[in-house]
N, C-alpha and C positions, 0 to 999 in steps of 0.2 A: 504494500500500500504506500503511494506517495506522500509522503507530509502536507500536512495542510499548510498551505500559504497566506500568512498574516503579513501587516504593513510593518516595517521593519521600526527597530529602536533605536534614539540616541540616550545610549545609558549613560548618564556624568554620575558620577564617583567623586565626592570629596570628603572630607577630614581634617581633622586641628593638627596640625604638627606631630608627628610618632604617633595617627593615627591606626595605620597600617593598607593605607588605599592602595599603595602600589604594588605589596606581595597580592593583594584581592584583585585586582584587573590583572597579575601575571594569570593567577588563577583562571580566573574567567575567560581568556583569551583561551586557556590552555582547552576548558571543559568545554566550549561552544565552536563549534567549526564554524559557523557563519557570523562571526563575531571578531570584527576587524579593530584596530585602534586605527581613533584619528591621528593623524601625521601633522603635528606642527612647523611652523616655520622658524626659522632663528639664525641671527647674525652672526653667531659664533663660529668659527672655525671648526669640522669636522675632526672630532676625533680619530685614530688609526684606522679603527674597525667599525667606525660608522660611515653608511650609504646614501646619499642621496635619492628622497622621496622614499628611504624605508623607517631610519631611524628620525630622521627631520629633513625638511626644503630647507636648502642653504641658502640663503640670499645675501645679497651686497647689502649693506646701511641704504643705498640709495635707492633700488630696489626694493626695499621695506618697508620706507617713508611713501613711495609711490607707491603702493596700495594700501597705506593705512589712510593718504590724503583721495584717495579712489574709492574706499570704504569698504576695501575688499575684506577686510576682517573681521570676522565675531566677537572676537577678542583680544587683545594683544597688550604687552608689558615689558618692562624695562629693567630687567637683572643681574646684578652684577654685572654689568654696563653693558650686558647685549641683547637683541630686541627678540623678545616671543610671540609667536600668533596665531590666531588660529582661522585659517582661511573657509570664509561660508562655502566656495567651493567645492573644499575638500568633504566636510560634511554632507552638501546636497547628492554630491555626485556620488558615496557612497550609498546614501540609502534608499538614490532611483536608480542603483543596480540591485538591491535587493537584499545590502548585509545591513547586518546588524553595527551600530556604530559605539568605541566604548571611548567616554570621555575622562581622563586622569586630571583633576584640577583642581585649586585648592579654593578657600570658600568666596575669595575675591573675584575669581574665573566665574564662580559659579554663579554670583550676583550678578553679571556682566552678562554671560549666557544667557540666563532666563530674560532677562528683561528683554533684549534682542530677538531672544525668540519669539516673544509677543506680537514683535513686527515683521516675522517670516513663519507664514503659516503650516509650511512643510516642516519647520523644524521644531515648531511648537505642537503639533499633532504626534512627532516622533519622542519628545523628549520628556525623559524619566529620571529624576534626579531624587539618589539616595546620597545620605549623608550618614559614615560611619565613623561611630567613636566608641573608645573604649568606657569603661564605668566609669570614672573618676581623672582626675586630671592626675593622681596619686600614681594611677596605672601607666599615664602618661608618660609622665617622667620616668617610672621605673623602668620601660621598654626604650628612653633616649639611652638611660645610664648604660640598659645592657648592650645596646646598640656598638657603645664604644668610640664612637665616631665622632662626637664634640667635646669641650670641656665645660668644665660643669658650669662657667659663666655663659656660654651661646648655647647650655640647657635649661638654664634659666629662664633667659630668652625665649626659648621657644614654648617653656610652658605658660610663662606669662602672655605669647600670643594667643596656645592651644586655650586657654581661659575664658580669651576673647572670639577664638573663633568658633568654640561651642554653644555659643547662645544664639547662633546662627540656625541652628537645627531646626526650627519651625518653622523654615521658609523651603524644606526639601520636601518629596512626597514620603519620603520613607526615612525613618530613622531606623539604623542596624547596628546596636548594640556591640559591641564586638566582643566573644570570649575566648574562642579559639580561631585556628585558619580553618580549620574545617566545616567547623560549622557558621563561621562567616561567608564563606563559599556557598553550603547549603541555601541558607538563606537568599543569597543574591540572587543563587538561580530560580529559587520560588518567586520573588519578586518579578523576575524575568516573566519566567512562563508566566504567572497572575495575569500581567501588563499584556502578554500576547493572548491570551483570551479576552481581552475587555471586547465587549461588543464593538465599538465602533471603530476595532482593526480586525477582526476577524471574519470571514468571506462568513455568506449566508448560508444557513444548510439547506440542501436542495428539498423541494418538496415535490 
């Protein structure tokens, strides 16, 4: 039997700082075949083992600026001094070939996205925005410390943003708890499938 054919998803994924959104979209990409990441753009020079248009579009500064003053972008930011974005194209032309689209972005992307999609009907029809956090901001910190990877004053920092960026959470459709990888997984893809049954993406049953 063929799978049924539903309108496809943009799933955005965000979280407060160590909150685990990027081991959960390896996941997701890994558990869903038809489940693509968007391809960002960015000013920054290509690392050894990165490709162009798989890991990110590399573009010139000048090139960057002429499409964020063209309005080619959903979103786009300024990082340790080099420019991120994220082109509507890249999004539209994924989900009118028929994948699944997963968006990695933190809650400031996420503010930025939704509201844009208010004024692009396709992408407001596709888009599904959960926000995962652990229990406590206590949890928080204790997954930077184990991390290993900052010191403990740029972990301060960052729980004093995760503080602020948790009160964010009642503006996603879904809040996802987070306790383990596994069953942070489980959950996502219930959310998924849920989202692909709603009636008004699902084909009609024949009568």
């Amino acid at each position: 039997m063929s799978p049924i054919k539903t309108q496809p998803l943009l799933i955005l994924i965000s979280a407060p700082s160590g909150g685990g959104k990027t081991t959960l979209c390896r996941q997701l990409l890994r558990a869903r075949r038809n489940l693509v990441r968007a391809v960002t753009c960015t000013t920054r020079p290509p690392r050894r083992d990165e490709q162009d248009g798989v890991d990110y579009y590399f573009l010139s500064a000048e090139d960057f600026l002429r499409r964020v003053q063209a309005g080619n972008f959903l979103e786009h930011a300024t990082v340790y001094g080099h420019s991120y974005g994220l082109l509507k194209s890249e999004l539209l032309g994924k989900l009118r070939a028929g994948k699944d689209v997963l968006l990695n972005v933190d809650v400031q992307g996420a503010a930025t996205i939704r509201k844009k999609a208010e004024h692009e009907p396709e992408l407001k029809r596709a888009l599904v925005t959960i926000f995962l956090t652990p229990t406590s901001l206590a949890e928080i910190e204790r997954r930077l410390i184990k991390r290993g990877a900052d010191s403990p004053e740029v972990i301060q920092k960052r729980v004093a943003m995760a503080r602020q960026e948790i009160t964010q959470w009642k503006h996603f459709d879904y809040l996802l708890i987070s306790t383990s990888k596994q069953e942070d997984l489980r959950r996502a893809l219930a959310i998924i499938e849920a989202e692909k049954m709603r009636t008004e993406r699902s084909p009609a049953p024949e009568l």
